[in-house]
N, C-alpha and C positions, 0 to 999 in steps of 0.2 A: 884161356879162351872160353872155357867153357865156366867158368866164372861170372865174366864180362858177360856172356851170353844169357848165363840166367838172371846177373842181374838187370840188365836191357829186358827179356822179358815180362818181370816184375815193374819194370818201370813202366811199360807199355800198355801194362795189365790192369794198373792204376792210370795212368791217363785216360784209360777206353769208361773205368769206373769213377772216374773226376768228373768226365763228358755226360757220362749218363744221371749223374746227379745235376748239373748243370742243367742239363734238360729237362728233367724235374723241376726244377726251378724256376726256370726259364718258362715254364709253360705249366703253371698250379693250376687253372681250369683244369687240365687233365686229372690230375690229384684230385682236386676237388669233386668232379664229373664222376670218377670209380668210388669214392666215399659217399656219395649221393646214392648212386645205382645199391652199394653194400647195403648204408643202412632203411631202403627202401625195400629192397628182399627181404632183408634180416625183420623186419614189423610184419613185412607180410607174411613170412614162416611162423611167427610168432603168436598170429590172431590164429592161424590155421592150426597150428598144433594146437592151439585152447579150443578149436570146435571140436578136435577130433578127442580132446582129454577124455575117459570113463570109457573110451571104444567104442560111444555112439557112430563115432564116424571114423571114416580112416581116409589117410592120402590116396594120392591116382598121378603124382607127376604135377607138370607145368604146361603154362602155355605163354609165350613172350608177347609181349606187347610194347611200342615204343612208347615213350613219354618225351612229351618236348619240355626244357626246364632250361630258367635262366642260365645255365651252366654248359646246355648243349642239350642234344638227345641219349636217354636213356636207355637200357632194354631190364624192362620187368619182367620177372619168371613168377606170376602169379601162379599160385596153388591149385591144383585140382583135387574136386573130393569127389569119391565114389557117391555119394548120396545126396543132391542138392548141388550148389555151387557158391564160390566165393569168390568177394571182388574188393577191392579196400575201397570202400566211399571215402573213406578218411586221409587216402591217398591221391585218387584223382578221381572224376569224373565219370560216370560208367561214359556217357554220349557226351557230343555236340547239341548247342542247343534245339537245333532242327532237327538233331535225329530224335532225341527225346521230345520234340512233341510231338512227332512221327507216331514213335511208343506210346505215347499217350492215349491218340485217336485209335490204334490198334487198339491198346486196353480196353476201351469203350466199346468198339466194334465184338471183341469178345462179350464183351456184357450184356450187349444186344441182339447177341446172334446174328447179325451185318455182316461179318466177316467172310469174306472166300479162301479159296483152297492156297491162291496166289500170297495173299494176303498172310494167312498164315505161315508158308513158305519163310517170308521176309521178317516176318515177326521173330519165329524160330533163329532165325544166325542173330537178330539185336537183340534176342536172349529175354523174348517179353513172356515167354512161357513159362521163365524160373521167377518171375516179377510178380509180388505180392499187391494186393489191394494198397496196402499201407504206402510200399514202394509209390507204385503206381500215381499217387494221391499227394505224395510228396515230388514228384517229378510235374505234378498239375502244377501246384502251388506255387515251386520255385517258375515256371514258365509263365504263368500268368502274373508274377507282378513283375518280373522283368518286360512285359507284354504293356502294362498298366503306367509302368513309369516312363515307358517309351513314347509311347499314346496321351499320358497329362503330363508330360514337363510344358515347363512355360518358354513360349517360342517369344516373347517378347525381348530377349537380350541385344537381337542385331535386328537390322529392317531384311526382308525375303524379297528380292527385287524380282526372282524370276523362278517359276512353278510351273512343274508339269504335274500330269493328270490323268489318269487312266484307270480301266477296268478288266480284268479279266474272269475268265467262269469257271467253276470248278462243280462236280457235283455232288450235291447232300443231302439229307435224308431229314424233310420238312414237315412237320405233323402226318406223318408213318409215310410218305412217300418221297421217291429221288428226284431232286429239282433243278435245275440248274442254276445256280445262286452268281449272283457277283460279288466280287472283291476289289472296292474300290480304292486306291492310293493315292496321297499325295506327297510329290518330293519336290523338296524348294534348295537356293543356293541363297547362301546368305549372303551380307557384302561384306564376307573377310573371301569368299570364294569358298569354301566349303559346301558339299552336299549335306542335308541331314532328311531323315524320314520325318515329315509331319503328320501324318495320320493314314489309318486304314478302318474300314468298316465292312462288315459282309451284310448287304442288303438286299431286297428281294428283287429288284429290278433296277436297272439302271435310267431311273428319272429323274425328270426334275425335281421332284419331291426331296428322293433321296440324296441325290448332288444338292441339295441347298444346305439340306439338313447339316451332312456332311461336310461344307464348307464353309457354313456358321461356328459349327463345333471349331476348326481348325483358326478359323480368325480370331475367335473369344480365348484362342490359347497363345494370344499375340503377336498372328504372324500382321507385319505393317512393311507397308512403303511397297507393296507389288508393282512391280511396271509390267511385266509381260508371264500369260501363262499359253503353256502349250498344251494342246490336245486334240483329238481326234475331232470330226464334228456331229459331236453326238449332239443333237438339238435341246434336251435337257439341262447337259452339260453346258453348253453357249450360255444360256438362260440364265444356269447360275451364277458362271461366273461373273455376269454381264449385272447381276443383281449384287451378290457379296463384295466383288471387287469393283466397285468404279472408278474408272476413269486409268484401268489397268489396259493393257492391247492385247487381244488374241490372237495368238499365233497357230493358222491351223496347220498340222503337220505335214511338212513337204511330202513324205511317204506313204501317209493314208493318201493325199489328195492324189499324186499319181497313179496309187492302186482305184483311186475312183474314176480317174479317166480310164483306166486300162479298161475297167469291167465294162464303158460302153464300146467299148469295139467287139468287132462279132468273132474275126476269126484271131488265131493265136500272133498270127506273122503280126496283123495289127497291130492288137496288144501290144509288141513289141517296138512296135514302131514308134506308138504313143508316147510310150514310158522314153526310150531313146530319145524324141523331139523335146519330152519336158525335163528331163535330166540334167542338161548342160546348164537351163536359167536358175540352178541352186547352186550353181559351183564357182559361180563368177565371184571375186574380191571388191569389186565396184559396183555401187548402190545405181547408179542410171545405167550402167551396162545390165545390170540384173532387173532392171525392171523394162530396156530395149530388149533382150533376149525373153522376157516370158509372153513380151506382145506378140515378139516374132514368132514363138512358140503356138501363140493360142491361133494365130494368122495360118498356121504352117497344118495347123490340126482342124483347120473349119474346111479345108480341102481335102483331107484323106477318114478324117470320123467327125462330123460337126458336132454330136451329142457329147464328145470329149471335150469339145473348146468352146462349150456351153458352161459347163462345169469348171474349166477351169478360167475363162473368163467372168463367170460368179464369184469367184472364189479367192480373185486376185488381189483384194486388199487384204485378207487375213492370209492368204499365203505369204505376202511379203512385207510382213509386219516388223521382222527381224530384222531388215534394214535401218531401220531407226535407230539402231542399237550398237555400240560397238564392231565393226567387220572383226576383228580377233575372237566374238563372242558367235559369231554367226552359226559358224560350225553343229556347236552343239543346244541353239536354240529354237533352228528352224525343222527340228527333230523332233517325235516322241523315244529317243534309242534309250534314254537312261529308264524311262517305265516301260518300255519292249525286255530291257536287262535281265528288270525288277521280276517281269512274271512270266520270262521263261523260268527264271528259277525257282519261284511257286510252281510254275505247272510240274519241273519236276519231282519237286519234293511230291505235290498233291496226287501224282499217278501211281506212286506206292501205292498212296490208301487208297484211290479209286474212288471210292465215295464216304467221305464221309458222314460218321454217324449223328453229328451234329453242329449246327451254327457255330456252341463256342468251341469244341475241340475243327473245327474249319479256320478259326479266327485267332486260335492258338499257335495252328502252325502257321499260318498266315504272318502270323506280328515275331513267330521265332525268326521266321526267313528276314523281315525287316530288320530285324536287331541286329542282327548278324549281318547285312548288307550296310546299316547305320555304324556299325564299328567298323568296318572294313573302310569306309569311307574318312572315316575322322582319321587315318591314317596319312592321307595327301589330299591336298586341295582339288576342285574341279575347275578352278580359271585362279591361275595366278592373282595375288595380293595387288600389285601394279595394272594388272589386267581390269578386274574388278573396279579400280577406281577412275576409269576412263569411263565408265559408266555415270559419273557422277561429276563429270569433265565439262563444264558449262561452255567452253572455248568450244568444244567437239561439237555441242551440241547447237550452236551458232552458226558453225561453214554448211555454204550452200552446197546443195548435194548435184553433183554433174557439171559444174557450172563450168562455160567457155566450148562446150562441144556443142555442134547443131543436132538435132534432133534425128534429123537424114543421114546424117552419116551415121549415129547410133543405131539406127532403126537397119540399115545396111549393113554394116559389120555383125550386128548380132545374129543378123539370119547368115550371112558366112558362118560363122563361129557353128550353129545348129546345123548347116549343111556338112560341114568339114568332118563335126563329130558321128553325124551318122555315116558318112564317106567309110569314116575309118573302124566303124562300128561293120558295117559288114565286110571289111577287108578282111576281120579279125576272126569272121563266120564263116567266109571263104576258107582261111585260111586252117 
Protein backbone atom coordinates (compact mmCIF):
# COMPACT_ATOMS: atom_id res chain seq x y z
CA UNK A 1 0.00 0.00 0.00
CA UNK A 2 2.36 2.11 0.89
CA UNK A 3 4.12 1.51 -2.38
CA UNK A 4 1.11 2.23 -4.65
CA UNK A 5 0.92 5.36 -2.39
CA UNK A 6 4.08 6.88 -3.18
CA UNK A 7 3.94 5.81 -6.47
CA UNK A 8 0.36 7.74 -7.09
CA UNK A 9 1.96 10.65 -5.39
CA UNK A 10 4.93 10.84 -7.85
CA UNK A 11 2.51 10.52 -10.43
CA UNK A 12 0.34 13.45 -9.21
CA UNK A 13 3.50 15.37 -8.62
CA UNK A 14 4.20 15.19 -12.28
CA UNK A 15 0.92 15.91 -13.57
CA UNK A 16 0.61 19.16 -11.15
CA UNK A 17 4.45 19.79 -13.10
CA UNK A 18 3.19 18.60 -16.77
CA UNK A 19 0.09 21.48 -15.98
CA UNK A 20 2.45 24.02 -14.94
CA UNK A 21 4.57 23.68 -17.94
CA UNK A 22 1.50 23.56 -20.09
CA UNK A 23 0.69 26.82 -18.86
CA UNK A 24 3.84 28.20 -19.75
CA UNK A 25 3.13 27.40 -22.97
CA UNK A 26 0.03 28.05 -23.29
CA UNK A 27 0.48 31.51 -22.26
CA UNK A 28 4.39 32.85 -23.69
CA UNK A 29 3.48 36.52 -23.28
CA UNK A 30 3.88 35.77 -19.82
CA UNK A 31 7.41 34.29 -20.36
CA UNK A 32 8.10 36.78 -22.73
CA UNK A 33 6.51 39.97 -20.28
CA UNK A 34 9.25 38.62 -17.26
CA UNK A 35 12.24 38.47 -19.84
CA UNK A 36 11.34 41.86 -20.98
CA UNK A 37 10.96 43.50 -17.45
CA UNK A 38 14.69 41.22 -16.55
CA UNK A 39 16.52 42.40 -19.28
CA UNK A 40 15.18 46.05 -18.85
CA UNK A 41 16.50 46.23 -15.17
CA UNK A 42 19.43 44.31 -16.01
CA UNK A 43 20.65 47.65 -18.72
CA UNK A 44 19.54 49.81 -16.25
CA UNK A 45 21.72 48.26 -13.32
CA UNK A 46 24.24 48.27 -15.71
CA UNK A 47 24.56 52.12 -17.09
CA UNK A 48 24.12 52.79 -13.22
CA UNK A 49 26.94 50.70 -11.99
CA UNK A 50 29.21 52.53 -14.99
CA UNK A 51 28.14 56.05 -13.23
CA UNK A 52 28.89 55.13 -10.09
CA UNK A 53 32.56 53.15 -11.31
CA UNK A 54 35.93 55.09 -9.51
CA UNK A 55 33.36 55.86 -6.42
CA UNK A 56 32.40 59.17 -7.94
CA UNK A 57 29.07 58.18 -7.28
CA UNK A 58 27.35 55.46 -5.24
CA UNK A 59 23.79 53.64 -5.25
CA UNK A 60 20.59 54.81 -3.04
CA UNK A 61 18.08 51.88 -3.94
CA UNK A 62 15.07 52.12 -6.63
CA UNK A 63 12.14 53.55 -7.43
CA UNK A 64 9.34 51.58 -9.72
CA UNK A 65 7.91 52.95 -12.47
CA UNK A 66 5.15 51.09 -14.94
CA UNK A 67 6.11 50.90 -18.58
CA UNK A 68 3.35 50.00 -20.97
CA UNK A 69 4.97 47.44 -23.94
CA UNK A 70 3.54 45.44 -26.58
CA UNK A 71 3.79 42.43 -24.27
CA UNK A 72 1.70 43.96 -21.57
CA UNK A 73 2.86 46.40 -18.52
CA UNK A 74 6.08 46.30 -16.98
CA UNK A 75 7.30 47.35 -13.54
CA UNK A 76 11.02 49.18 -13.75
CA UNK A 77 13.19 49.41 -10.65
CA UNK A 78 15.13 52.39 -11.96
CA UNK A 79 18.27 53.22 -10.00
CA UNK A 80 18.73 55.73 -7.40
CA UNK A 81 21.99 57.72 -6.86
CA UNK A 82 23.03 59.72 -3.94
CA UNK A 83 24.34 62.55 -6.21
CA UNK A 84 22.37 63.69 -9.21
CA UNK A 85 19.95 61.31 -10.79
CA UNK A 86 19.40 58.68 -13.39
CA UNK A 87 16.83 57.76 -15.95
CA UNK A 88 17.37 55.53 -19.14
CA UNK A 89 16.43 57.92 -22.22
CA UNK A 90 17.46 54.94 -24.17
CA UNK A 91 14.76 52.92 -22.51
CA UNK A 92 11.76 55.00 -22.48
CA UNK A 93 10.72 58.42 -22.37
CA UNK A 94 11.25 60.69 -19.38
CA UNK A 95 7.36 62.49 -20.17
CA UNK A 96 4.36 62.58 -22.33
CA UNK A 97 4.53 64.78 -24.90
CA UNK A 98 2.43 67.45 -23.15
CA UNK A 99 4.09 67.10 -19.99
CA UNK A 100 7.37 67.83 -21.71
CA UNK A 101 6.31 70.80 -23.20
CA UNK A 102 5.00 71.68 -19.79
CA UNK A 103 8.94 71.34 -18.88
CA UNK A 104 9.84 73.06 -21.42
CA UNK A 105 7.93 76.44 -20.62
CA UNK A 106 8.95 75.96 -17.00
CA UNK A 107 12.61 75.82 -18.26
CA UNK A 108 12.20 79.16 -19.79
CA UNK A 109 10.34 80.58 -16.97
CA UNK A 110 13.50 79.68 -14.89
CA UNK A 111 15.65 81.45 -17.25
CA UNK A 112 13.64 84.40 -17.11
CA UNK A 113 12.91 84.75 -13.57
CA UNK A 114 8.87 84.39 -14.57
CA UNK A 115 8.49 81.55 -12.42
CA UNK A 116 6.32 81.32 -9.04
CA UNK A 117 6.72 79.48 -5.81
CA UNK A 118 3.53 77.13 -7.37
CA UNK A 119 5.20 76.79 -10.31
CA UNK A 120 8.27 75.59 -9.15
CA UNK A 121 6.45 73.18 -6.76
CA UNK A 122 5.25 71.23 -9.93
CA UNK A 123 8.39 71.65 -11.69
CA UNK A 124 10.31 69.98 -8.68
CA UNK A 125 8.02 66.26 -8.79
CA UNK A 126 8.54 66.41 -13.18
CA UNK A 127 12.12 66.47 -12.01
CA UNK A 128 12.96 69.85 -14.13
CA UNK A 129 15.37 70.98 -11.54
CA UNK A 130 17.84 67.92 -12.25
CA UNK A 131 17.32 68.89 -16.23
CA UNK A 132 20.25 70.45 -18.05
CA UNK A 133 20.22 73.36 -20.55
CA UNK A 134 21.26 70.57 -23.16
CA UNK A 135 18.29 68.36 -21.78
CA UNK A 136 16.04 70.95 -21.76
CA UNK A 137 17.02 72.06 -25.62
CA UNK A 138 16.61 68.62 -26.72
CA UNK A 139 13.06 68.23 -25.27
CA UNK A 140 12.42 71.93 -27.38
CA UNK A 141 13.51 70.42 -30.57
CA UNK A 142 11.94 67.03 -30.45
CA UNK A 143 8.52 69.05 -29.49
CA UNK A 144 8.64 71.51 -32.13
CA UNK A 145 9.02 69.46 -35.10
CA UNK A 146 6.52 67.05 -34.18
CA UNK A 147 4.47 70.63 -33.63
CA UNK A 148 5.79 71.74 -37.40
CA UNK A 149 4.91 68.43 -39.10
CA UNK A 150 1.41 68.49 -37.52
CA UNK A 151 0.93 72.24 -38.57
CA UNK A 152 2.51 71.57 -42.71
CA UNK A 153 1.36 68.15 -43.59
CA UNK A 154 -0.67 68.46 -46.73
CA UNK A 155 -4.53 68.41 -46.00
CA UNK A 156 -5.13 68.01 -49.74
CA UNK A 157 -5.55 63.99 -49.60
CA UNK A 158 -9.60 63.83 -48.85
CA UNK A 159 -12.16 66.95 -49.33
CA UNK A 160 -12.90 68.57 -45.35
CA UNK A 161 -16.77 68.87 -45.75
CA UNK A 162 -17.24 70.03 -42.34
CA UNK A 163 -14.98 72.47 -39.77
CA UNK A 164 -15.18 73.77 -36.64
CA UNK A 165 -13.52 76.75 -35.25
CA UNK A 166 -12.70 78.44 -32.05
CA UNK A 167 -10.51 80.49 -29.69
CA UNK A 168 -9.53 80.27 -26.35
CA UNK A 169 -7.03 82.63 -23.98
CA UNK A 170 -4.32 81.86 -22.13
CA UNK A 171 -1.84 84.22 -20.44
CA UNK A 172 1.69 85.45 -21.62
CA UNK A 173 4.43 87.36 -21.16
CA UNK A 174 4.40 90.00 -24.51
CA UNK A 175 7.42 92.42 -24.93
CA UNK A 176 8.12 92.33 -20.95
CA UNK A 177 4.42 92.33 -20.10
CA UNK A 178 1.22 89.58 -19.31
CA UNK A 179 -1.24 89.70 -22.02
CA UNK A 180 -3.90 87.74 -22.73
CA UNK A 181 -3.28 86.09 -25.95
CA UNK A 182 -5.51 83.86 -28.14
CA UNK A 183 -5.15 80.41 -29.29
CA UNK A 184 -6.97 79.91 -32.33
CA UNK A 185 -7.84 76.15 -33.77
CA UNK A 186 -9.15 74.49 -36.50
CA UNK A 187 -10.53 70.89 -36.56
CA UNK A 188 -12.23 69.56 -39.68
CA UNK A 189 -13.74 65.75 -40.56
CA UNK A 190 -12.91 64.56 -43.60
CA UNK A 191 -15.18 62.25 -45.90
CA UNK A 192 -13.67 58.85 -44.70
CA UNK A 193 -15.40 60.35 -41.28
CA UNK A 194 -12.31 60.82 -39.29
CA UNK A 195 -11.30 63.88 -37.16
CA UNK A 196 -7.94 65.52 -37.77
CA UNK A 197 -6.26 68.90 -36.32
CA UNK A 198 -5.68 71.42 -39.19
CA UNK A 199 -4.13 74.25 -37.63
CA UNK A 200 -3.41 76.40 -34.55
CA UNK A 201 -1.82 79.86 -34.30
CA UNK A 202 -1.45 82.18 -31.08
CA UNK A 203 -2.28 85.52 -32.27
CA UNK A 204 -2.77 88.78 -30.55
CA UNK A 205 -6.38 89.42 -30.89
CA UNK A 206 -9.11 87.51 -32.08
CA UNK A 207 -9.88 89.55 -35.63
CA UNK A 208 -10.59 89.58 -38.78
CA UNK A 209 -7.27 90.26 -39.59
CA UNK A 210 -6.12 87.37 -37.88
CA UNK A 211 -8.88 84.74 -38.68
CA UNK A 212 -8.16 85.42 -42.38
CA UNK A 213 -4.63 85.25 -42.04
CA UNK A 214 -5.26 82.08 -40.36
CA UNK A 215 -7.63 80.41 -42.60
CA UNK A 216 -5.76 81.23 -45.78
CA UNK A 217 -2.68 79.38 -44.22
CA UNK A 218 -5.02 76.36 -43.67
CA UNK A 219 -6.82 76.39 -47.26
CA UNK A 220 -3.20 76.74 -49.02
CA UNK A 221 -2.47 73.47 -47.11
CA UNK A 222 -5.43 71.91 -49.17
CA UNK A 223 -8.29 71.60 -47.08
CA UNK A 224 -11.32 71.59 -50.23
CA UNK A 225 -14.86 70.71 -50.66
CA UNK A 226 -16.05 72.50 -47.15
CA UNK A 227 -19.86 72.62 -46.92
CA UNK A 228 -20.44 73.55 -43.44
CA UNK A 229 -18.26 75.29 -40.57
CA UNK A 230 -19.34 75.81 -37.08
CA UNK A 231 -18.52 78.52 -34.67
CA UNK A 232 -19.38 80.87 -32.28
CA UNK A 233 -20.39 84.45 -33.66
CA UNK A 234 -17.41 86.18 -33.50
CA UNK A 235 -17.97 88.98 -36.34
CA UNK A 236 -14.31 88.62 -37.47
CA UNK A 237 -14.60 85.17 -37.70
CA UNK A 238 -18.12 85.21 -39.83
CA UNK A 239 -16.15 87.57 -42.13
CA UNK A 240 -13.54 85.25 -42.72
CA UNK A 241 -14.96 82.57 -43.17
CA UNK A 242 -17.57 84.15 -45.32
CA UNK A 243 -14.44 85.45 -47.52
CA UNK A 244 -11.97 82.02 -47.53
CA UNK A 245 -14.84 79.60 -47.87
CA UNK A 246 -17.36 80.50 -50.33
CA UNK A 247 -20.32 79.23 -51.00
CA UNK A 248 -19.67 77.06 -47.55
CA UNK A 249 -22.88 77.48 -44.68
CA UNK A 250 -22.37 78.65 -41.30
CA UNK A 251 -23.46 77.03 -38.73
CA UNK A 252 -23.74 79.28 -35.53
CA UNK A 253 -23.50 77.15 -32.36
CA UNK A 254 -26.81 76.16 -30.89
CA UNK A 255 -24.87 76.67 -27.38
CA UNK A 256 -23.32 79.94 -27.51
CA UNK A 257 -26.53 81.16 -29.20
CA UNK A 258 -28.70 79.99 -26.06
CA UNK A 259 -26.16 81.49 -23.73
CA UNK A 260 -26.81 84.78 -25.72
CA UNK A 261 -30.38 84.78 -25.09
CA UNK A 262 -29.97 83.65 -21.47
CA UNK A 263 -27.57 86.86 -20.99
CA UNK A 264 -30.65 89.09 -22.03
CA UNK A 265 -32.86 88.12 -19.41
CA UNK A 266 -32.50 89.99 -16.14
CA UNK A 267 -33.23 87.64 -13.46
CA UNK A 268 -31.84 84.08 -12.96
CA UNK A 269 -35.36 82.03 -12.87
CA UNK A 270 -35.52 83.82 -16.45
CA UNK A 271 -32.51 82.71 -17.58
CA UNK A 272 -33.77 79.58 -16.99
CA UNK A 273 -36.73 79.69 -18.62
CA UNK A 274 -35.04 81.05 -21.93
CA UNK A 275 -32.57 78.33 -22.11
CA UNK A 276 -35.60 75.53 -21.22
CA UNK A 277 -37.99 77.19 -24.19
CA UNK A 278 -35.05 77.13 -26.66
CA UNK A 279 -33.70 73.77 -25.91
CA UNK A 280 -36.25 71.41 -27.07
CA UNK A 281 -36.03 73.11 -31.04
CA UNK A 282 -32.18 71.39 -31.22
CA UNK A 283 -33.38 67.89 -30.33
CA UNK A 284 -36.08 67.32 -32.71
CA UNK A 285 -35.04 64.28 -35.73
CA UNK A 286 -37.30 66.17 -38.31
CA UNK A 287 -36.12 69.27 -40.33
CA UNK A 288 -39.98 71.19 -40.45
CA UNK A 289 -40.60 70.09 -37.03
CA UNK A 290 -37.28 71.72 -35.90
CA UNK A 291 -37.83 74.76 -37.75
CA UNK A 292 -42.00 74.73 -36.38
CA UNK A 293 -40.60 74.32 -32.86
CA UNK A 294 -37.86 77.29 -32.91
CA UNK A 295 -40.70 79.75 -34.35
CA UNK A 296 -42.79 78.48 -31.63
CA UNK A 297 -39.81 79.07 -29.40
CA UNK A 298 -38.80 82.56 -30.55
CA UNK A 299 -43.07 83.24 -30.41
CA UNK A 300 -43.04 81.85 -26.72
CA UNK A 301 -39.84 84.25 -25.77
CA UNK A 302 -41.26 87.67 -27.28
CA UNK A 303 -43.85 87.28 -24.33
CA UNK A 304 -41.70 86.61 -21.37
CA UNK A 305 -37.95 88.38 -22.59
CA UNK A 306 -38.35 90.08 -26.14
CA UNK A 307 -34.65 91.19 -26.20
CA UNK A 308 -34.04 87.09 -26.22
CA UNK A 309 -36.42 86.58 -29.34
CA UNK A 310 -34.76 89.43 -30.88
CA UNK A 311 -31.58 87.54 -30.91
CA UNK A 312 -32.75 84.53 -31.56
CA UNK A 313 -35.11 85.44 -34.42
CA UNK A 314 -31.81 87.20 -35.99
CA UNK A 315 -30.18 84.38 -35.78
CA UNK A 316 -32.35 81.83 -37.24
CA UNK A 317 -30.96 80.97 -40.47
CA UNK A 318 -27.44 80.21 -39.26
CA UNK A 319 -28.67 78.56 -36.24
CA UNK A 320 -30.45 76.13 -38.28
CA UNK A 321 -28.15 75.53 -41.07
CA UNK A 322 -27.60 71.96 -40.01
CA UNK A 323 -30.75 70.88 -41.30
CA UNK A 324 -29.48 70.74 -44.59
CA UNK A 325 -27.32 68.08 -43.88
CA UNK A 326 -27.71 64.61 -42.94
CA UNK A 327 -30.25 64.34 -39.54
CA UNK A 328 -27.59 61.14 -38.43
CA UNK A 329 -24.85 64.22 -38.68
CA UNK A 330 -27.04 66.68 -36.63
CA UNK A 331 -25.98 65.90 -33.41
CA UNK A 332 -22.48 66.83 -33.57
CA UNK A 333 -22.75 69.65 -36.08
CA UNK A 334 -25.02 71.97 -34.70
CA UNK A 335 -22.30 72.12 -31.77
CA UNK A 336 -19.05 73.97 -31.09
CA UNK A 337 -18.41 70.48 -28.28
CA UNK A 338 -15.48 69.05 -30.20
CA UNK A 339 -13.29 72.62 -29.82
CA UNK A 340 -15.13 73.19 -26.27
CA UNK A 341 -13.16 69.48 -25.85
CA UNK A 342 -9.99 70.77 -27.49
CA UNK A 343 -9.46 73.74 -24.95
CA UNK A 344 -10.58 72.55 -21.86
CA UNK A 345 -7.67 70.60 -22.26
CA UNK A 346 -5.40 73.34 -23.03
CA UNK A 347 -6.69 75.37 -20.33
CA UNK A 348 -5.58 72.48 -18.26
CA UNK A 349 -2.47 71.79 -19.33
CA UNK A 350 -1.90 75.94 -19.51
CA UNK A 351 -2.87 76.59 -15.57
CA UNK A 352 0.28 74.62 -14.61
CA UNK A 353 2.27 77.30 -16.01
CA UNK A 354 0.07 80.14 -15.37
CA UNK A 355 1.53 82.32 -17.63
CA UNK A 356 3.61 81.83 -19.87
CA UNK A 357 6.91 83.20 -20.74
CA UNK A 358 6.63 83.18 -24.27
CA UNK A 359 4.56 83.08 -27.74
CA UNK A 360 6.48 80.08 -28.80
CA UNK A 361 6.91 78.06 -25.63
CA UNK A 362 2.64 79.11 -25.54
CA UNK A 363 2.46 77.52 -29.01
CA UNK A 364 4.50 74.64 -28.04
CA UNK A 365 2.39 73.33 -25.62
CA UNK A 366 -0.54 74.47 -27.40
CA UNK A 367 0.34 72.14 -30.83
CA UNK A 368 1.69 69.25 -28.03
CA UNK A 369 -1.89 69.11 -26.62
CA UNK A 370 -3.18 69.00 -30.43
CA UNK A 371 -0.86 66.14 -31.32
CA UNK A 372 -1.85 64.23 -28.71
CA UNK A 373 -5.75 64.84 -29.30
CA UNK A 374 -4.93 64.27 -33.43
CA UNK A 375 -3.48 60.74 -32.37
CA UNK A 376 -6.18 59.84 -30.12
CA UNK A 377 -8.42 60.63 -32.82
CA UNK A 378 -7.05 58.49 -35.71
CA UNK A 379 -7.80 55.72 -33.50
CA UNK A 380 -11.90 55.62 -34.46
CA UNK A 381 -13.83 57.54 -36.65
CA UNK A 382 -16.08 60.67 -35.69
CA UNK A 383 -19.29 59.67 -38.17
CA UNK A 384 -19.38 56.21 -39.57
CA UNK A 385 -17.80 55.39 -43.32
CA UNK A 386 -21.82 54.76 -44.43
CA UNK A 387 -22.70 57.81 -42.46
CA UNK A 388 -20.30 60.14 -44.23
CA UNK A 389 -21.59 59.19 -47.59
CA UNK A 390 -25.14 60.22 -47.27
CA UNK A 391 -23.66 63.45 -47.33
CA UNK A 392 -22.78 63.05 -50.78
CA UNK A 393 -26.32 61.13 -51.47
CA UNK A 394 -27.82 63.26 -54.41
CA UNK A 395 -31.36 61.23 -53.91
CA UNK A 396 -31.22 62.87 -50.08
CA UNK A 397 -30.45 65.72 -51.35
CA UNK A 398 -33.67 66.08 -53.78
CA UNK A 399 -36.67 64.89 -51.02
CA UNK A 400 -38.67 67.72 -50.21
CA UNK A 401 -38.29 68.64 -46.63
CA UNK A 402 -41.79 68.38 -44.42
CA UNK A 403 -43.78 67.70 -47.34
CA UNK A 404 -47.74 66.56 -46.77
CA UNK A 405 -48.13 68.23 -43.13
CA UNK A 406 -50.08 71.70 -43.03
CA UNK A 407 -48.16 74.24 -41.51
CA UNK A 408 -51.03 74.77 -38.44
CA UNK A 409 -50.85 71.88 -37.37
CA UNK A 410 -46.81 72.04 -37.26
CA UNK A 411 -46.94 75.42 -35.89
CA UNK A 412 -49.40 73.72 -33.02
CA UNK A 413 -47.81 70.50 -31.93
CA UNK A 414 -44.41 72.19 -31.66
CA UNK A 415 -45.63 74.67 -29.15
CA UNK A 416 -47.21 71.45 -27.23
CA UNK A 417 -43.91 69.73 -27.63
CA UNK A 418 -42.21 73.26 -25.83
CA UNK A 419 -44.97 73.50 -23.26
CA UNK A 420 -44.83 69.76 -22.28
CA UNK A 421 -41.04 69.98 -21.80
CA UNK A 422 -40.97 72.87 -19.63
CA UNK A 423 -44.19 71.00 -17.68
CA UNK A 424 -41.82 68.42 -16.96
CA UNK A 425 -38.91 70.57 -16.52
CA UNK A 426 -40.16 72.08 -13.24
CA UNK A 427 -41.91 68.92 -12.10
CA UNK A 428 -38.36 67.71 -11.99
CA UNK A 429 -37.36 71.17 -9.64
CA UNK A 430 -40.27 70.43 -7.53
CA UNK A 431 -39.27 67.37 -7.24
Amino acid sequence: DEGRNGESSRKHARAGGDAEVRGRVDKPEGLIRRLAKDVVNAIMDAEADQLCAGGANSRNGYRERNLVTCVGDITMRIPKLRSGSFFPEDVVERYQRVDRAVVSAMAEMYATGTSTRKVQRIAEKLGISRLSKDQVSTIAKGLDSDVAELMGRDLADARTPYLWLDATYVKCRREGRVASTAVVTAIGCDEGGWRRVLGLSVVDTESYDSWLGFLRRIKGRGVQGVQLVTSDAHKGLVGAIEEVFQGASWQRCAVHLMRDCMREAGSRQLKKRVGRIMSPAFRVKDAATARAMYHAACDMLRDCCPKAADVAEEAEPDALAYLAFPPSHWKRLRTNNVQERANREIKRRSRVVQVFPSEKSLERLVGAVMCEQDEQWSASRYFAYDKMQELYDEKRKKRPEGAGRPAADLAEAARKMILASLELAEKVDAA
